[in-house]
C-alpha positions as a printed NumPy array, in Angstrom:
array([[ 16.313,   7.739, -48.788],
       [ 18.918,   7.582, -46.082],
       [ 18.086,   6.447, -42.248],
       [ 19.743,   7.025, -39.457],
       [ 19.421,   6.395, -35.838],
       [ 20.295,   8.617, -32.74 ],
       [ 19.738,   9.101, -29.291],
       [ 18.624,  12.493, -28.439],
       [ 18.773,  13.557, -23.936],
       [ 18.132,  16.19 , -22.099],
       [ 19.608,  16.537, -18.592],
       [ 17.041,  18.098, -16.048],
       [ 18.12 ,  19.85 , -12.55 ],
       [ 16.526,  22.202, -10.431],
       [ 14.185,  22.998, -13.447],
       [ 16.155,  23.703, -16.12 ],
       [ 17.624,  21.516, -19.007],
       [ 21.309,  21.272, -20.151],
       [ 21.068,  22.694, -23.503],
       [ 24.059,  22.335, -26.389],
       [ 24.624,  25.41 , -28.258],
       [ 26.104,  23.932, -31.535],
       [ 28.437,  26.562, -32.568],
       [ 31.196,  24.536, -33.162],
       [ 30.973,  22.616, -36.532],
       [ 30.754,  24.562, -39.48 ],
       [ 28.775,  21.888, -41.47 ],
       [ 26.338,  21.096, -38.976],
       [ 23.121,  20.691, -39.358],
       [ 22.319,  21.8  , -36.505],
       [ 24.286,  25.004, -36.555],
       [ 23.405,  27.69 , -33.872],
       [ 20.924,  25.782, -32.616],
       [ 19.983,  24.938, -29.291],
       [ 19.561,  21.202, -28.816],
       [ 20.135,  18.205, -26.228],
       [ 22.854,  15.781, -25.743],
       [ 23.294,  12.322, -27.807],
       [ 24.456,  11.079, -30.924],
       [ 24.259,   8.474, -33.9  ],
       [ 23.987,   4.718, -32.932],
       [ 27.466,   2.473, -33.37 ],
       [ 27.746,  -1.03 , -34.444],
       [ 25.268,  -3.221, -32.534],
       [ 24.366,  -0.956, -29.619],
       [ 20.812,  -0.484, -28.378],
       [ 19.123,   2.97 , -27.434],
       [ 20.649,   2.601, -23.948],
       [ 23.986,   2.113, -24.539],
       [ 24.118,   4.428, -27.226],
       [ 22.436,   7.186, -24.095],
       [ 24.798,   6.417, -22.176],
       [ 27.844,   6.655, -24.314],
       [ 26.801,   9.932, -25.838],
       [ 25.875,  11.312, -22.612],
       [ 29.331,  10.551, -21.171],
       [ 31.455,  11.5  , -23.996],
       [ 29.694,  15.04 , -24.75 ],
       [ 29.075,  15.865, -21.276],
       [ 31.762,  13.774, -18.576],
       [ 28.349,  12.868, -16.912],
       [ 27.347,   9.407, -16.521],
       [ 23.199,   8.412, -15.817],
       [ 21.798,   7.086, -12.969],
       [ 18.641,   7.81 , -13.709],
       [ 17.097,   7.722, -16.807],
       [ 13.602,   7.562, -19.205],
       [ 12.9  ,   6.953, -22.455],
       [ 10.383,   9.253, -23.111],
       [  9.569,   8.6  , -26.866],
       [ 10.352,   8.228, -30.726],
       [ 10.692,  11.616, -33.223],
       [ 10.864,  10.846, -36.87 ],
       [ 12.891,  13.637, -38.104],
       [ 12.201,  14.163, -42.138],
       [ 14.891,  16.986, -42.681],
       [ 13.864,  16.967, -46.46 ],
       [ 17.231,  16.462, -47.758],
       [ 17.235,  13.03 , -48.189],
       [ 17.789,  12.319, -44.641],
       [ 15.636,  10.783, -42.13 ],
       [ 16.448,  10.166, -38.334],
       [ 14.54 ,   8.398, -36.405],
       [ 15.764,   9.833, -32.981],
       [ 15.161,   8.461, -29.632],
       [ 14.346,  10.862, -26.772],
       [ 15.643,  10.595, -23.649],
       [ 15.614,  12.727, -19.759],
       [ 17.583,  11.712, -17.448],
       [ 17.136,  13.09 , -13.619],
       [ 20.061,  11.505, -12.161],
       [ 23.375,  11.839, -12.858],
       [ 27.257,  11.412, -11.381],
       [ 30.59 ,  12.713, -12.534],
       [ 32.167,  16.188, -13.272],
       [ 30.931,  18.118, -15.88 ],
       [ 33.597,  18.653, -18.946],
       [ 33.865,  20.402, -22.011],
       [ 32.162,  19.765, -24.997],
       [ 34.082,  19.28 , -28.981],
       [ 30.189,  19.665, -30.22 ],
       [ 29.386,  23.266, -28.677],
       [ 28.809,  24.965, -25.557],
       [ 26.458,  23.425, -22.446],
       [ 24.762,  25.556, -20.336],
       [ 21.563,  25.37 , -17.999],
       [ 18.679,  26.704, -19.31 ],
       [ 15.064,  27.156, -17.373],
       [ 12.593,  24.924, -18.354],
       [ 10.465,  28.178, -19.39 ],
       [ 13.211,  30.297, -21.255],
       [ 13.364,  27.328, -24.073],
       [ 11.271,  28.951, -26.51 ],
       [ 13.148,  32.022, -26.019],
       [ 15.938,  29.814, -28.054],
       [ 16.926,  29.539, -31.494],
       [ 15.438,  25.82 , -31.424],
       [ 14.134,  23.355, -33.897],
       [ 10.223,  24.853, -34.452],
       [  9.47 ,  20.497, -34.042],
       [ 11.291,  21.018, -30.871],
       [  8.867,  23.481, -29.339],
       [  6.292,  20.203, -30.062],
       [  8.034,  17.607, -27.911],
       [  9.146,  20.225, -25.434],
       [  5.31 ,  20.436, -24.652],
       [  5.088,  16.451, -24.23 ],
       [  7.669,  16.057, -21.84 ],
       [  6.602,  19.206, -19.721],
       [  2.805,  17.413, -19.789],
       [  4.819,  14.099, -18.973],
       [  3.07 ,  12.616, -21.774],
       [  3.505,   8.376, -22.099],
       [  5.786,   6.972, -24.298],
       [  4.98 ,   8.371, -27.863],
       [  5.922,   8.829, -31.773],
       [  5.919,  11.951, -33.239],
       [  7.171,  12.709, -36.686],
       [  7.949,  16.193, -37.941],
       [  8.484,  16.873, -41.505],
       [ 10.779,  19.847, -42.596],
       [ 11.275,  21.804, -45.905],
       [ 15.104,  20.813, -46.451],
       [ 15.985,  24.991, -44.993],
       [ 14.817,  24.718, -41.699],
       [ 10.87 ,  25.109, -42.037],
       [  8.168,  22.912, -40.379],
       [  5.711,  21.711, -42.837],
       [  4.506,  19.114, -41.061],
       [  3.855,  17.275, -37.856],
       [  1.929,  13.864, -36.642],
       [  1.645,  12.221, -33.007],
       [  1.063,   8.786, -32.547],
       [ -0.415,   8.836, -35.909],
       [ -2.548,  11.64 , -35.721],
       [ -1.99 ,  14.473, -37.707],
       [ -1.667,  17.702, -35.804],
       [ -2.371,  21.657, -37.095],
       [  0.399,  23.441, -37.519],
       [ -1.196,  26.739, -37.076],
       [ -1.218,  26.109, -33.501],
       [  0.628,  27.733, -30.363],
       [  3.079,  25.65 , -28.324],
       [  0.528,  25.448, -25.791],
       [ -1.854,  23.708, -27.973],
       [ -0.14 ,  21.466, -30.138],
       [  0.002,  18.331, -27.66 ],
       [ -3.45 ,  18.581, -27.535],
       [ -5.72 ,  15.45 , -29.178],
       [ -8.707,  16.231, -31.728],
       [-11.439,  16.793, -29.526],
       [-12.471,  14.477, -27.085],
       [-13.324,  14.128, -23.479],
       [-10.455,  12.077, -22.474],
       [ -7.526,  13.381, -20.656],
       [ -4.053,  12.218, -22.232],
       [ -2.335,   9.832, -20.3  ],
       [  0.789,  11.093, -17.707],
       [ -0.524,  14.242, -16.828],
       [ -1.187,  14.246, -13.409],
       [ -5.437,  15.537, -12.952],
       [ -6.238,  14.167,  -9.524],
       [ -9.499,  15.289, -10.346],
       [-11.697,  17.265,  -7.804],
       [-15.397,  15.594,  -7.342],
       [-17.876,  16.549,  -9.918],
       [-20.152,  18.093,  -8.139],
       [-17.577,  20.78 ,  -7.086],
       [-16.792,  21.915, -10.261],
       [-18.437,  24.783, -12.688],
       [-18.967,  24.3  , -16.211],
       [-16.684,  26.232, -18.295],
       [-16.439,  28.196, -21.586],
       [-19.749,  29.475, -22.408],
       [-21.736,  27.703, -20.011],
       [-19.15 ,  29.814, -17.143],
       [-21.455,  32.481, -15.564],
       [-18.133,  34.547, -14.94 ],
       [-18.317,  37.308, -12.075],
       [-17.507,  40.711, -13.017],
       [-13.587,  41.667, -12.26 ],
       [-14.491,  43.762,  -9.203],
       [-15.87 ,  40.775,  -7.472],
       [-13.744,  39.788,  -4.632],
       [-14.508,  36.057,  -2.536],
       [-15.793,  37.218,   0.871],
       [-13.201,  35.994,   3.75 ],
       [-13.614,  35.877,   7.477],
       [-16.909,  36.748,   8.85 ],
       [-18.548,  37.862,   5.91 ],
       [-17.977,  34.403,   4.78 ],
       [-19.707,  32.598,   7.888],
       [-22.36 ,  34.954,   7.304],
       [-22.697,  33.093,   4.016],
       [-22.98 ,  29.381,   4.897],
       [-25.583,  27.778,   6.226],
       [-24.833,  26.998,  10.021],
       [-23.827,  23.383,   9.503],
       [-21.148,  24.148,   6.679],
       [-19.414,  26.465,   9.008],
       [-16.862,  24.065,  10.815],
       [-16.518,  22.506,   7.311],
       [-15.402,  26.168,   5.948],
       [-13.116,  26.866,   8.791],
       [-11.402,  23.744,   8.327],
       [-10.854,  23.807,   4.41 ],
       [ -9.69 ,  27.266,   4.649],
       [ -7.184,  26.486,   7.248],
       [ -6.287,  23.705,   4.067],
       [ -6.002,  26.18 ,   2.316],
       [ -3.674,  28.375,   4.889],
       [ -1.546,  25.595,   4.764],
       [ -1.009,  25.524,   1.099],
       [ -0.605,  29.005,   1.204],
       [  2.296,  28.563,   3.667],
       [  4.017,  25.906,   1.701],
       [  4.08 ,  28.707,  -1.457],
       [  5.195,  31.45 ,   0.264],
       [  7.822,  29.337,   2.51 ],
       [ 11.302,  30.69 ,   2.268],
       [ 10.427,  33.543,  -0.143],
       [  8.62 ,  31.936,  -2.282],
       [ 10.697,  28.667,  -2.438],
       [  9.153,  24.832,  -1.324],
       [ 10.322,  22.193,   1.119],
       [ 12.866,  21.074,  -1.031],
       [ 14.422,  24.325,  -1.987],
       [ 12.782,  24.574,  -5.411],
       [ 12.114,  27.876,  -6.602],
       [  8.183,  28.05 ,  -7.271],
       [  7.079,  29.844, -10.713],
       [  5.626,  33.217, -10.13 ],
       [  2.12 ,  31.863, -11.177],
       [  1.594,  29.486,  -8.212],
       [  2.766,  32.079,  -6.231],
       [ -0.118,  35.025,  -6.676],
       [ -1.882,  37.225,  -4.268],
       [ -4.235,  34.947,  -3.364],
       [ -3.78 ,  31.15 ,  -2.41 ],
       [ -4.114,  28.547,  -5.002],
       [ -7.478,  26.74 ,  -5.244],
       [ -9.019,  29.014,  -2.326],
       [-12.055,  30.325,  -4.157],
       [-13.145,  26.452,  -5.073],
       [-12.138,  25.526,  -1.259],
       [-14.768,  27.917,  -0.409],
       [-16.998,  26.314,  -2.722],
       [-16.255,  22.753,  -1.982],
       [-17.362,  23.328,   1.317],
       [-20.741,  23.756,   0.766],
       [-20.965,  20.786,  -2.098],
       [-19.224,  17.859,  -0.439],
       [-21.781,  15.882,   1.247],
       [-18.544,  14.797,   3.524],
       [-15.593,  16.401,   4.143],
       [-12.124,  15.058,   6.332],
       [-11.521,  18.271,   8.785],
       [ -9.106,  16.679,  11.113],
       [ -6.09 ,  13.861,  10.964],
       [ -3.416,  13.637,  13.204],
       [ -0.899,  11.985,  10.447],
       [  1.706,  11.914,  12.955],
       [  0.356,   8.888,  14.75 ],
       [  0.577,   6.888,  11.337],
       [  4.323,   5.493,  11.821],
       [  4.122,   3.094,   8.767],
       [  5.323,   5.073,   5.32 ],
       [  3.144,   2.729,   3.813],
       [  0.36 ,   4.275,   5.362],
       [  0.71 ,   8.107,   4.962],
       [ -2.444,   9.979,   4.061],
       [ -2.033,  12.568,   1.386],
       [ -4.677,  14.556,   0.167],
       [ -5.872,  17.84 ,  -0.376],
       [ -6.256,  18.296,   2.988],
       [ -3.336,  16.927,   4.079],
       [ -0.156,  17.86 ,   2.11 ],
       [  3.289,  15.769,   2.399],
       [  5.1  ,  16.775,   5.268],
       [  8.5  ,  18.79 ,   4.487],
       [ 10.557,  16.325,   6.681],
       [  8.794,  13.518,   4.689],
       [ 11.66 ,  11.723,   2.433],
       [ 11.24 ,   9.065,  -0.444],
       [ 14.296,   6.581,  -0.902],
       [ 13.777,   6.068,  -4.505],
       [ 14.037,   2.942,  -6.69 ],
       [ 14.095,   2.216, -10.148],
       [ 11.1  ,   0.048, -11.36 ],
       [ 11.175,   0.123, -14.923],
       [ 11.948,   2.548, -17.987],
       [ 13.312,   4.991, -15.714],
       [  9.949,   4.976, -13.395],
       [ 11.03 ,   5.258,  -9.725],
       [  8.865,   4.457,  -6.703],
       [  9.778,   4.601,  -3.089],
       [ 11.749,   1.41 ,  -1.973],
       [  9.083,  -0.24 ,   0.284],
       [  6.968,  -0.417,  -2.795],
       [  9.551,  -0.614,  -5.829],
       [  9.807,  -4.622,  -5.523],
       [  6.188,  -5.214,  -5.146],
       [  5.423,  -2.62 ,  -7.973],
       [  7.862,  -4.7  , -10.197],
       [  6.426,  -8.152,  -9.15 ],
       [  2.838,  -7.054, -10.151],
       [  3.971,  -5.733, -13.665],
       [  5.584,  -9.102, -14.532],
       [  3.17 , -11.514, -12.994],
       [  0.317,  -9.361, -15.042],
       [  2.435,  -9.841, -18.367],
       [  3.049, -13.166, -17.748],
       [ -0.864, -13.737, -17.73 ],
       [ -0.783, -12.439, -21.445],
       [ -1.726,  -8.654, -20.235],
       [ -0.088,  -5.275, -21.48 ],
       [  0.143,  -2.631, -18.382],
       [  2.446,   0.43 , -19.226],
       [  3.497,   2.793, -16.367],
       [  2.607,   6.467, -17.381],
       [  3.542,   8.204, -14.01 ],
       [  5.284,   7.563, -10.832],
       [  7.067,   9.28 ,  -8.438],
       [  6.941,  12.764,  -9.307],
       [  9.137,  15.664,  -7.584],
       [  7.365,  18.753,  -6.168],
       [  8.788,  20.991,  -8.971],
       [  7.89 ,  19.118, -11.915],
       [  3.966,  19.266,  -9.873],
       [  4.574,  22.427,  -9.621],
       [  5.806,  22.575, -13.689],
       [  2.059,  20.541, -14.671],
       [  0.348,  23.262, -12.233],
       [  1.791,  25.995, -14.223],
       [  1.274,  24.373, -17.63 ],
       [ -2.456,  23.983, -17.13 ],
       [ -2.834,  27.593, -16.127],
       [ -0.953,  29.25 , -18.51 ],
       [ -3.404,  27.438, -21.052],
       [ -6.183,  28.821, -19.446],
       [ -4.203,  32.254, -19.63 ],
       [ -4.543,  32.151, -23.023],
       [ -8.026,  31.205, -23.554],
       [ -8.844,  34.271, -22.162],
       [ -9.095,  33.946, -18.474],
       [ -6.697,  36.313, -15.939],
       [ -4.46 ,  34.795, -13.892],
       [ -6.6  ,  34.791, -10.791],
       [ -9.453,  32.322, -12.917],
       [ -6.612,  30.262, -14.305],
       [ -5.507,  29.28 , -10.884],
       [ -8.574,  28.692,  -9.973],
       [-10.248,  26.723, -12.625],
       [ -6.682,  24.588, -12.733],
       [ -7.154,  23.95 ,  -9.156],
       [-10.253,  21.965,  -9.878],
       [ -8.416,  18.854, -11.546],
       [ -4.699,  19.409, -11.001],
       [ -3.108,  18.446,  -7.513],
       [ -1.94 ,  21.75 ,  -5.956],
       [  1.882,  20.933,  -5.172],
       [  1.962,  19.479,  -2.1  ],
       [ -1.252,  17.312,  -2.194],
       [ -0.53 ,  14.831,  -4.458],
       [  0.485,  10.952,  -3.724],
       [  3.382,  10.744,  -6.123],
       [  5.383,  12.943,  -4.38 ],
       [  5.638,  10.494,  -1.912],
       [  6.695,   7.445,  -4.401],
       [  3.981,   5.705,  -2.954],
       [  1.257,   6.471,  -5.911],
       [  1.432,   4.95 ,  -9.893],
       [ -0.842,   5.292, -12.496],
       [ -0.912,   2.249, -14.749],
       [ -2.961,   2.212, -18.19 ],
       [ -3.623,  -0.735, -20.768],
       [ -0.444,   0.016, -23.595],
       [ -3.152,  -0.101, -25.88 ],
       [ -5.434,   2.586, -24.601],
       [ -3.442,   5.117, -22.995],
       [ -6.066,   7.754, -21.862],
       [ -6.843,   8.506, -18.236],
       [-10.173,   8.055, -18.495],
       [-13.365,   5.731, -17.001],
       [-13.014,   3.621, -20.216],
       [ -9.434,   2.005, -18.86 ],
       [-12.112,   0.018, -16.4  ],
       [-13.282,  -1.547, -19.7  ],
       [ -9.829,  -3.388, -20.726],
       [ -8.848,  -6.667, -19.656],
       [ -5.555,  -4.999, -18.228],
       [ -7.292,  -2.756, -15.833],
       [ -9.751,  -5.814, -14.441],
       [ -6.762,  -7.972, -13.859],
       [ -5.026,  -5.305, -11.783],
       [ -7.926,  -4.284, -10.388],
       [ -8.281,  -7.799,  -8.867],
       [ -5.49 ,  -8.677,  -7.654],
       [ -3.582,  -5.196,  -6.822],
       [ -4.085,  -5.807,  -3.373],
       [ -1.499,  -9.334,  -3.454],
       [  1.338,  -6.848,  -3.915],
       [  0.349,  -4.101,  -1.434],
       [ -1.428,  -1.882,  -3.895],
       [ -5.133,  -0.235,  -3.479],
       [ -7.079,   1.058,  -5.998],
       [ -7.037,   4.636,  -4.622],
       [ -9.827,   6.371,  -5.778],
       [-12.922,   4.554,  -5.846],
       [-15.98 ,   5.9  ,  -8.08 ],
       [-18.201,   6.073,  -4.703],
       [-15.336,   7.306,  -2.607],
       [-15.165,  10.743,  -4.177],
       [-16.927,  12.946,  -1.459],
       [-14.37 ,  11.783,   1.176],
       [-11.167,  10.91 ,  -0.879],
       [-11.611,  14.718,  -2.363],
       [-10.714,  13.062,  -5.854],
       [-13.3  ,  11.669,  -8.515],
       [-12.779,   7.982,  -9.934],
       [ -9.505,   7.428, -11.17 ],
       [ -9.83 ,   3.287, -12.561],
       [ -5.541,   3.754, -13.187],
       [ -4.205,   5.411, -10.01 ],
       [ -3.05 ,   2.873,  -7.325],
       [ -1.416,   3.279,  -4.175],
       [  0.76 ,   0.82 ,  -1.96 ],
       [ -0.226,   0.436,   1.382],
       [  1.177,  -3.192,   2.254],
       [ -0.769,  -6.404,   1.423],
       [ -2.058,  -6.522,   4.897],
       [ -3.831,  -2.761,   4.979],
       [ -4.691,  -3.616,   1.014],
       [ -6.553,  -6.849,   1.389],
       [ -8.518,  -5.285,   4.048],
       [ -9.16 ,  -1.869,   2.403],
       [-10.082,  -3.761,  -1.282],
       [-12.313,  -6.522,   0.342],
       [-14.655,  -4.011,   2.471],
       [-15.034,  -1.844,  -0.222],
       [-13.264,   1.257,   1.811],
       [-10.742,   3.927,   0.731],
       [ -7.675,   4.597,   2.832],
       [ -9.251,   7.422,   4.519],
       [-11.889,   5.017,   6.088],
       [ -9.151,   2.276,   6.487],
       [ -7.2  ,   5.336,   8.924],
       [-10.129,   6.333,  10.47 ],
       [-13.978,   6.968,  10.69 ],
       [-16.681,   9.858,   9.652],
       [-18.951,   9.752,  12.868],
       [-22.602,  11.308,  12.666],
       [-20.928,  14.418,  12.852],
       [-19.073,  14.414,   9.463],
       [-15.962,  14.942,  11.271],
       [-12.636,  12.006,  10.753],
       [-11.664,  10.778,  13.618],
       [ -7.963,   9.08 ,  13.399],
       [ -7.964,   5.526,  14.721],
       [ -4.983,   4.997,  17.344],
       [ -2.357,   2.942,  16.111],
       [ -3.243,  -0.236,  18.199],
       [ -6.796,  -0.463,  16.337],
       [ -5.242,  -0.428,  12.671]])
């Protein structure tokens, strides 16, 4: 058997990929296909350099930012075996040339499958869009093209299934690790599946008075002020014709004709035993100390100056250093943390909003339910922390499921303890949930500075109480800046 090793990249931009359209070569194995950038390894080089190279030579583009994203064992059943290395790179410098391996061209994230692709690239396609950790998947072909098999991290997968499925584990409750859930509290959420007691299509959510009419008398300032949430959200999906802060065009099913997430706002607000109705965020003048949450989104002025922290993970710069300090003084104690997600842009949030409800599209549900049922563990765009650079989720490289079991590793306790030494919080404590808006999350921390951290971690408080306080009333009041 013959081994080879290759780099394999795929250049993202606005939401779309830089494709290669190998029509060049007549005896290529990958003629007429669709494919990313890279190339075979030379003489002593690692993964990187060999990125790099290829990257430059086939494109005129050289990477600024990069992440290696996993191993594919290609069996092409010819005798051949390549043991590629995938890359996507986000940043990039240079002027585009011309390309001696086939024709480039930028190609939406969601018109992929419409290509004449590799059937094991459909597979890894799904991983990256669910911005699965760093993993090994091996897909086994016939020798003329066919898929007869496939296997990630070990685990044989069923072929028989759609693109949509095939990422997913053998059943479990766990949630993979890298895709984002920020998790609404339990008690807000329905069951599902069978256990759903679905209303009948005519049904339509009561707005307005009828609403009020609904709610007990002491729930009614909580309604108002989640549905003005809501309003807001709404705003920031219909902004600019349908186009975000940042001038990223938002898929059409985020955009439908009724806000994201309103019908289990409307629920919320008669579940949560507390509930944050105002916050002036303007008076918080440290970045550190921004409050986002679902009912505050990231302002559109707000602006992350990213840096690199490791394997292509970025975090805003007045947390980048400290992130990188508390990796390596947690390895150096004999531990194994692994980054699984960092700073994320509003269109790939946008991309993992759209992913979970197309899944629920075809389970059955109409577009309407799949909003709304995603809106119960995904962050609406807008309302999650790692837009702002400031969030990371870290997992034990050992286990690497976002789940209550990472508590249970030796990893998580260690960062845990001393997160707070380099400015990070533990954001989403398990008794926290009815005023953080997000259930227990034992991998998702935050940096606040080491001064707001050690205070925040050694009372026991979550950042909302750090910024403020829920009086008798249930309403948060914002402290002033002179009583941080």
């Amino acid at each position: 058997m013959e081994a080879q090793l290759s780099t394999l990249c795929y250049l993202e931009q606005d939401g779309k990929y830089l494709m290669l359209h190998r029509v060049v070569k007549k005896n290529d194995v990958n003629k007429d296909k669709w494919i990313g950038v890279g190339g075979h390894f030379e003489k002593d080089e690692s993964p990187e350099e060999c990125l790099l190279r290829e990257v430059r030579e086939e494109t005129g583009y050289t990477l600024t930012s990069y992440r290696f994203r996993g191993i594919v064992t290609f069996v092409s059943g010819d005798g051949i075996t390549e043991y590629m290395h995938l890359f996507t790179a986000d940043g990039f410098e240079g002027e585009p040339t011309e390309c001696d391996e086939g024709v480039l061209e930028w190609v939406p994230k969601e018109k992929i499958d419409d290509l004449n692709i590799w059937e094991g690239d459909k597979i890894f396609f799904r991983l990256l869009t669910q911005d699965e950790p760093f993993f090994s998947l091996k897909l086994v072909y016939d020798g003329a093209g066919g898929l007869t098999g496939a296997s990630l991290n070990g685990i044989p997968m069923p072929l028989a299934a759609r693109p949509e499925e095939v990422a997913e584990q053998p059943e479990t409750d766990q949630e993979p690790a890298g895709e984002e859930k920020d998790e609404q509290p339990e008690a807000a959420q329905e069951p599902t599946g069978e256990e759903k007691d679905e209303q009948p299509e005519a049904a339509q959510e009561p707005t307005g008075e009828e609403e009020k009419k609904r709610l007990p008398s002491g729930m009614i300032p909580k309604a108002a002020a989640l549905v003005v949430a809501v309003i807001v959200v709404a705003a920031v999906f219909w902004n600019k014709g349908n186009v975000n802060g940042s001038g990223v065009a938002l898929p059409r099913t985020v955009v439908s004709s009724e806000p994201a997430g309103l019908s289990r706002i409307k629920r919320d607000a008669q579940t949560l035993e507390k509930t944050i109705l105002a916050a002036n965020t303007d008076i918080y003048t440290q970045k550190e100390l921004i409050l986002v949450n679902p009912w505050h989104l990231l302002p559109e002025s707000y602006e992350a100056v990213l840096e690199n922290v490791e394997y292509g993970h970025r975090m805003d710069e007045c947390a980048a250093s400290h992130l990188r300090d508390m990796m390596a003084d947690c390895r150096a104690e004999g531990f194994s943390p692994l980054i699984c997600s960092s700073y994320r842009e509003t269109s790939k949030q946008v991309s993992l909003f759209n992913s979970d409800v197309r899944k629920f599209m075809y389970s059955g549900y109409s577009e309407e339910e799949a909003i709304e049922e995603t809106a119960k563990n995904v962050a609406v765009p807008g309302s999650s922390e790692h837009e702002a650079g400031l969030a990371v989720d870290i997992v034990y490289a050992g286990r690497q499921m976002l789940d209550e079991h990472q508590e249970e590793n030796e990893t998580q306790q260690w960062l845990m303890e001393h997160c707070q030494e380099y400015g990070f919080i533990l954001r989403y404590p398990r008794d926290k949930q009815d005023i953080t808006g997000i259930t227990y999350e034992p991998w998702h921390y935050r940096y606040v500075g080491v001064e707001a951290a050690e205070e925040i971690m050694s009372r026991g408080i979550c950042l909302e109480e750090y910024l403020g306080v829920i009086d008798d009333s249930e309403t948060f009041q914002p402290l002033d800046s002179d009583e941080w």
